[in-house]
Structures are given as C-alpha cells and as structure tokens.
C-alpha positions, 0 to 999 in steps of 0.5 A: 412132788411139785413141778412148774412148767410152763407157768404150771404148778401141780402135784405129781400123781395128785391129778390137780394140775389144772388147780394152779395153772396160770398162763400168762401170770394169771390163774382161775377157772370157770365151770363153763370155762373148763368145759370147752378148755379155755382158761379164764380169770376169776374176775373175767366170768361173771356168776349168775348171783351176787356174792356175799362179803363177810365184813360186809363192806361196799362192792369194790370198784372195777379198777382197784387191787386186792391185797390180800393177807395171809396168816394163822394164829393169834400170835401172827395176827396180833404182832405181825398183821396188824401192825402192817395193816395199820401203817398201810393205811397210814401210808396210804392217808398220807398221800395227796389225793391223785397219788391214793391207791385204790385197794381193798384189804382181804385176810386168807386164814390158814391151817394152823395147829396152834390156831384158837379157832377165833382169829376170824372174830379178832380179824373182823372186830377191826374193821379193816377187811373187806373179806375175811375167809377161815381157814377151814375154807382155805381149800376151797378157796383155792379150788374156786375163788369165785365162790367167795367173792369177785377178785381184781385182775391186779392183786398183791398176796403177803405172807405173814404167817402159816407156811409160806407155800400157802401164799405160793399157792394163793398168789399163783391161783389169782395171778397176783404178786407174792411178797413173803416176810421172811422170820428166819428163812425163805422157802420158796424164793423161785416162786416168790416176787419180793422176799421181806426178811427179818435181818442179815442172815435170812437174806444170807441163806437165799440163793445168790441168783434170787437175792437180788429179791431180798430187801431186809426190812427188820424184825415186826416183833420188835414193834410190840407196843407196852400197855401201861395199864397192865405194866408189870414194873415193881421196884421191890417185885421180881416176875418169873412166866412160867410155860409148862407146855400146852398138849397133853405130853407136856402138861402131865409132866410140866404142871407138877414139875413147875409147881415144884419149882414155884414153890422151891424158889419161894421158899428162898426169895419172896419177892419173885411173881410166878405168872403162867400164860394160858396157852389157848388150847388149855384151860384152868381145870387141867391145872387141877387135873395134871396135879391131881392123883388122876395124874401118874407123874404127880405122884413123884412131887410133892407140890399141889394146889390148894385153890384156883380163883377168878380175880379182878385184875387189869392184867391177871384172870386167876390166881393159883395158891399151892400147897405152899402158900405160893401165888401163881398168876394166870393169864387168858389173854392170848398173845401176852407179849406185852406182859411177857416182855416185862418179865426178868425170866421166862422157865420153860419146856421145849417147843415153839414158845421158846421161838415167841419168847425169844422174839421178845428177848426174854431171857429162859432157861430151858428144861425137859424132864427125862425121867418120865419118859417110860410114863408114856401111857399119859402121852397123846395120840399112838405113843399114849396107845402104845406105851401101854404095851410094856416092852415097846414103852421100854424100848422107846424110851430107850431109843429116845434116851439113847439115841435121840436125846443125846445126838441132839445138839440143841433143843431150844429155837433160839440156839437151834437156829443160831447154832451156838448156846444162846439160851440156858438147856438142862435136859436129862434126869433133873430135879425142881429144887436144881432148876430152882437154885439156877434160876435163883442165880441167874436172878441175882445175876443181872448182868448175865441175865442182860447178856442173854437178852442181848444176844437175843435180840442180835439174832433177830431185827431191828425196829421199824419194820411194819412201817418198811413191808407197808411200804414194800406193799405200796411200791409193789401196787404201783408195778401193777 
C-alpha cells in the first residue's frame, strides 16, 4: 500500500522507504550520505568520476533546470512527445535573449508492453535530449540517479505516457515539479503539481479540492500532421485498415477471419483497399503461419494467401493476394496515423487500438469472434497450458460465454469510456460474410459514417495543445 507522510512516500511492507523520502521537496541520496544519515540532493555529492551523457551533449551549466520527459511507446512518442519538444523549443527562440530559459531536455523511457524495443534509437536520431535512459534502466534510475548523469537542483518531470505513477515516482526522487497530460483521467492529483487534461470531463473527474490544478489544454493527437507524399485520397478508391490484433490469441483467430472478410467484400465492391498496420511485435510470416493448417482455426475459413511480396511504394512495405485475388496492403511504419486517418473505415478486434483509432477519429466497427473461444489451446501464456486439459477448456469457455461476456456492457474504449454506443460491437458467434455486408453498408452510408466521427472527435479535444503544455512547461520553469 502507498503512504505519504511527512514528505515520504513508500511501500508498506516493501523496506524502500528511504528510496523516495524527499524533505523539503527535494529527494536523492548518497552512499556516503546514507551512512551517517544524512540525506542529500542528487546534485549536492560530488561522484569521484565523470558521468557519461547518452546524446552526447556538452555538460550542463550550474544554473540550468532539467526537464525531464516521461513516455513509453512509439505511439506516445511520435504524437505526444514530439510535438510538445518541438514547440518548447520554438517558445523558447521566440523570447528575447534576457528572457531565455536555460534548460536541458532529458527522456525517461518507461515499461511498456506495447514498447518496440526501439524507441531509444528514434528518441536519439532527434537530437533533442541531453539524456535519453531506457526503460530497462528505469529502476535503476530511480534508486541512484546519480549513476546516470548530474541532476540541477530545479527540475520539471512531464508525463506523456506510461502510467503516470512512474513520473510520481521520478518527479519525488529528484525533487522536481509534476506536470501530468491527462488523456482520459488523472490518477494521481494529490501528488501532482499542474494536471495538463485533454478536454472538459477529464478535468470533471478530479476532485473538487485539486481542480484548481486542472488547466484543459486539448487533445495532442488532434495535431497529427498529414504527409502528402503518402496521401492515401483517390476519387474512385475506397480504403478499409483492417487490425486483426497483435498477441498470439488474437492473431489465430483474426487472420483468418479477416481475410474472409477482405475477400467477401471484394467479392461485392471493387473499389475498396484493405491495408493492415503491422502491429511491431508481429511480422509478415506470422500472416502465413496463422492462415496456415498449423493454425487449428483456420480450418474453419476458407480464404488463404496465395503470395506476400515486398513492394516499392512511398506508403506500403508488402502486399498480400489471397486466394481470392483480393489485395491487402502491409504497413511496417509504426505509428501510421497519418495514414490511418485517411482511411473511410477501421474492422477491428478489441483492445487498445480501438483507443488510437479513436483519437484519430476513424470510424470502426468492432468484432470478437465467440466462437473459438474452446480453441484455447492456441491461446498465450496459462490459458494456452490449460486449454489443453479438456474439462477446464470447457468450463472456461463457459465461464467466459456465461458470465464475462454477457455482463459486459461495452468492449470497444471509445464506448467504454463514454459510456454509451460511440462506435459499431458485433460480439458473439459471427460470420465473415455478416461483418462484410455491414461494412458494405456503413461504406454506402456516408452520412452515418460522418456521424460516428464526429462523435468521436466530441470525446476527445481540441487542436492546439502541444503548443498550450509547451507553454505550461514555460510558466512552470519561471516558479523555479
């Protein structure tokens, strides 16, 4: 359980007490320090060699503030972080040279489960950060964050992605200012100095007596900027993004079901494109594998792939032709939005794209094929080991029909989350050729197509936030 007290922050039970304690706002220890009981700033002790900057940049000077970044996957950084570092900067030239602020941009990557393994390299090959740590240092970090570099007394930590308790924790063991975008909630508002939220009703679920707090700034997805060169608008060209998932569970059923339904709708329309975002942790022969007889569900569809081939293209890296003649486009580029959103219609499974495809707006239709669910023994992790004994696969799939499933409500984020039909669910036994002849309709269907996007982009926020938290980031650096 987490307490604070007296300015300390631990975990009860857990003996790390002295981890976060920061009297007087401040936190960090040395190995000296600890001994005699004394507690010091990381920047107070002095370490007997030079510390190394992973960017590489020139040792900062006495009297500038950190500001230090938190995020975690691409996503994150491409549409969130950024953005904001870009118009930091640009707020900052725009000032006349005795108003400058003197401070140097650190990024904390955090664990993520969704995380590429390469945001460190995209992070660096900005330029921007004086310091980049991975996430696999993350605890290190906190416990000693000497051992990575010298730390200003005055500091700022963001949040912009991750949970939000990591900044908490980073912000309190450098003794530095929180500021926390807020997507859709803010968890932590006692702990947290400025509260950045994305519209009204984040700001509406913060405690009355931490609103004062709460300043709504937008929403930063809403500042994707298109790419021409890869503009997906066609007069005679429809484009449908098919996601059928990314783990294993998913996969086994989704490839196969939605090759189906590629198939079925181009059987009627031949003026639809599929493209399929590769999700990072996947690759193209797993396509060939989940449509495969190595597959159990596969055998229950009747579309396959016939080839998978690398093409030259500005926006696609490969392009699957089924059995059917039907041509899927496949993209690598992680995060896509720019693509995405360009797109008339997004079919997907259930998860945490449905949240990204509804910052963008793109209207989906939502699908979760019941009907496999005794088929556990392709599932990951200890439902895959004990879906193979026969009697627990049945009463689990029971459970989950039963129970789960129908008390339910809502499994898409953007109706989670509004708590009303935002957004299409066809959950339950469902067929390829019934998905297809829905989506068939909603495409004829402009204007109901429009009224879904639109609904969608009322949940979330307006334009121009990166430019509003650069500018929060500012104002708190003057405070210091």
């Amino acid at each position: 359980m987490l307490i604070s007290a007296n300015n300390v922050l631990y975990f009860k039970g857990l003996g790390i007490q002295w981890l976060l304690r920061t009297p007087c706002g401040r936190g960090g220890i040395g190995r000296r320090a600890r001994l005699r009981s004394v507690w010091l700033r990381p920047c107070e002790f002095k370490s007997r060699r030079p510390h190394l900057m992973y960017s590489g940049l020139t040792a900062m000077k006495k009297k500038s503030v950190a500001v230090v970044i938190v995020s975690n996957g691409p996503g994150e950084l491409a549409t969130w972080v950024n953005p904001v570092v870009n118009e930091l900067y640009k707020i900052n030239k725009s000032l006349c040279d005795d108003d400058k602020h003197d401070f140097n941009l650190r990024l904390v990557l955090v664990p993520c489960p969704n995380a590429t393994g390469k945001e460190f390299l995209v992070a660096n090959s900005w330029n921007q950060f004086e310091l980049i740590t991975k996430s696999k240092s993350f605890w290190k970090l906190l416990i000693n964050p000497h051992s990575f570099a010298d730390w200003p007394k005055k500091g700022v930590v963001i949040f912009l992605g991750g949970d939000q308790f990591w900044s908490i924790l980073l912000a309190k063991r450098l003794g530095y200012l929180n500021i926390t975008y807020a997507e859709w909630v803010s968890r932590w508002p006692k702990w947290t100095d400025e509260i950045a939220a994305m519209n009204l009703k984040v700001k509406e679920l913060i405690p009355k007596r931490y609103k004062y707090k709460c300043k709504v700034i937008g929403d930063l997805m809403a500042d994707i900027k298109l790419n021409s060169e890869i503009s997906l608008r066609n007069k005679e060209k429809q484009f449908i993004a098919l996601l059928p998932g990314s783990k294993k569970a998913k996969l086994s059923v989704g490839i196969p079901f939605f090759l189906e339904v590629a198939d079925r709708i181009s059987e009627e329309n031949q003026n639809i494109n599929f493209i399929i975002p590769i999700a990072p942790t996947t690759d193209k022969s797993e396509y060939l594998y989940y449509q495969s007889d190595k597959n159990p569900i596969a055998k229950y569809y009747s579309s396959k792939i016939k080839t998978i081939k690398n093409i030259k293209s500005s926006r696609f890296d490969y392009v699957i032709e089924t059995s059917n003649n039907t041509k899927i486009y496949l993209i690598k580029k992680h995060p896509c939005y720019e693509i995405l959103k360009e797109c008339d219609l997004a079919i997907t499974t259930v998860g945490a794209n449905t949240a990204e495809l509804a910052a963008i707006s793109l209207p989906m239709l939502v699908v979760l094929p019941t009907q496999h669910l005794n088929m556990m023994n392709a599932w990951d992790g200890i439902f895959g080991v004990i879906g193979k004994i026969s009697f627990i696969n049945r009463f689990l799939t029971f459970i989950i029909k039963n129970l789960y499933l129908k008390k339910k409500k809502f499994f898409a984020w953007p109706n989670i989350k509004a708590k009303r039909m935002i957004v299409p669910e066809r959950i339950g036994n469902i067929s390829p050729i019934k998905i297809a002849r829905e989506v068939l309709f909603l495409i004829k269907n402009r204007d109901q197509l429009k009224s879904i996007r639109d609904n969608l982009h009322k949940e979330r926020g307006d334009k121009g936030a990166a430019k509003k938290l650069a500018s929060i980031i500012v104002n708190s650096i003057k405070k210091l």
